[in-house]
N, C-alpha and C positions, 0 to 999 in steps of 0.2 A: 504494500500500500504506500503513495505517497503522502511525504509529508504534507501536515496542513497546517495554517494560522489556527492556533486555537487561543483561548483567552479572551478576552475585554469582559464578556459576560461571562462566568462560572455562577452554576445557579446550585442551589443544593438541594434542588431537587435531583440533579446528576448524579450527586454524591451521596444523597441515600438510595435511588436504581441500584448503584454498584455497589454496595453496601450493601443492599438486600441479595443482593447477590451471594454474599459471601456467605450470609445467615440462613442460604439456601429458601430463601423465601419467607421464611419466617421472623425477621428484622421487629415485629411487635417481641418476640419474646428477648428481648433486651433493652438496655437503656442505654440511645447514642444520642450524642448532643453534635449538631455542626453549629462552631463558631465560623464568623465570621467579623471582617474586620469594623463591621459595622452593624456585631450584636445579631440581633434576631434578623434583619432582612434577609429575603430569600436572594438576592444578587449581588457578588459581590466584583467591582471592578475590580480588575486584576491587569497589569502587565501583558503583552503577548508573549504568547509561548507558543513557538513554532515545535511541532511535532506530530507525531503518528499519534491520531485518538485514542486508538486502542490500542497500542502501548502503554500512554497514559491514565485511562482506564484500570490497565490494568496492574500499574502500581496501587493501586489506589484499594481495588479488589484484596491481592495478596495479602498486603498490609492487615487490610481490616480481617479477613480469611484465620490470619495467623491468629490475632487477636480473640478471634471469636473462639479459634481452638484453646488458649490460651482459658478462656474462661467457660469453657465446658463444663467444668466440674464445680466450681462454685459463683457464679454467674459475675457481672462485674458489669462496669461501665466501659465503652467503647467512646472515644473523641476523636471527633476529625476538625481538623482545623486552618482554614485558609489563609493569607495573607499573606502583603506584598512587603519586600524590605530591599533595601537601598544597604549596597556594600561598596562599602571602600577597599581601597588595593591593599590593607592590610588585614582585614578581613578575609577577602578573598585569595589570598597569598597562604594564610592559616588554613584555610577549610578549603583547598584545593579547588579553589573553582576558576574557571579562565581568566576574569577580570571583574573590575567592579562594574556596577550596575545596577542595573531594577532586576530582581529574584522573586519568582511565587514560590512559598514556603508552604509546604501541604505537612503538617505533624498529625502521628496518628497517636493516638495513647490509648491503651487498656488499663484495667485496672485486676489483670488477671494474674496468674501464678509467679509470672517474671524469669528471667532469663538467669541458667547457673555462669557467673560469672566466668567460670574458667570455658563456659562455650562462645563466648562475644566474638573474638576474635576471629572466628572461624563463620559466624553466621554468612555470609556471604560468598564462601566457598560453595560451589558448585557442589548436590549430592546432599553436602552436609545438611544432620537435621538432629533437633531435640525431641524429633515426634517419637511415639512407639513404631513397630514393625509395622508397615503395612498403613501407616499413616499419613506419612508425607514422602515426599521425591526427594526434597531436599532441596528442589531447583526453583522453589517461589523467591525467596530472597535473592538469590545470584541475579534472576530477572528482572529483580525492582533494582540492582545497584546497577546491571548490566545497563537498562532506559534509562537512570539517573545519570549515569558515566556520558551514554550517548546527547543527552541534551545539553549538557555542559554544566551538570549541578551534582552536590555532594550531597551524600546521607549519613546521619550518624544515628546510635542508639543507645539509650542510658535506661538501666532495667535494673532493679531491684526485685531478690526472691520474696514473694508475698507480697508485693505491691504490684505489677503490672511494669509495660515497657512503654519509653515513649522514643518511637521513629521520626527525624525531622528530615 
């Protein structure tokens, strides 16, 4: 598929479609909040973001997918969160990104079991996976760094056992 402009309008109603997605349909039996940078409204300007939709979709999927796994067992709050931020070249020097600029910043947060610290490192490795057998591939994260790599932005993750993870 070819690249396309996407951006100026991000609505959230997009982002809970794909979201319910993740929750295999079922998206009422949890509790997700999408912030935006202007509170409760359903559109939020954003920056353009030139890219494949459904690659960008589909971080967005993954993400919340994990999360949702994540609190399977004792339920938890899911946050998506949009906003646009302006980086300076030392900034973006730090957090490897091409240059400074306008950045849409999409942070996902659960509030489920949390990541063993001594697997972070590795999340991103192709294969690897904290799932049990026969649960995960391993390759949903490699794909969301792989399309963040490709648009020219970084991802980081700070997770706490017993509190949930938050992906920026």
């Amino acid at each position: 598929l070819d690249d396309v402009a996407t951006g100026g309008n991000v609505s959230a109603e997009f982002i809970l479609t794909v979201t319910d997605e993740a929750w295999g349909g079922h998206l009422a039996d949890c509790l997700l909040t999408v912030t935006t940078a202007q509170g409760s409204q359903q559109v939020l300007e954003l920056p353009l973001v030139t890219g494949n939709p459904s690659l960008l979709q589909q971080v967005v999927l993954n993400l919340s997918a994990n999360a949702a796994d994540a609190m399977e067992d004792e339920g938890g709050k899911l946050e998506i969160a949009l906003s646009d931020i302006v980086v300076d070249e030392k900034f973006a020097s730090a957090n490897d990104l091409p240059g400074p600029g306008d950045y849409v910043r999409i942070t996902v947060s659960d509030t489920g079991a949390g990541i063993p610290p001594d697997s972070l490192p590795f999340l991103f490795e192709p294969y690897f996976t904290t799932k049990g057998t026969g649960k995960g591939t391993g390759l949903g994260l490699a794909s969301v760094y792989g399309t963040v790599k490709k648009y020219g932005g970084a991802i980081h993750v700070k997770s706490r056992l017993g509190q949930g993870t938050v992906f920026k």
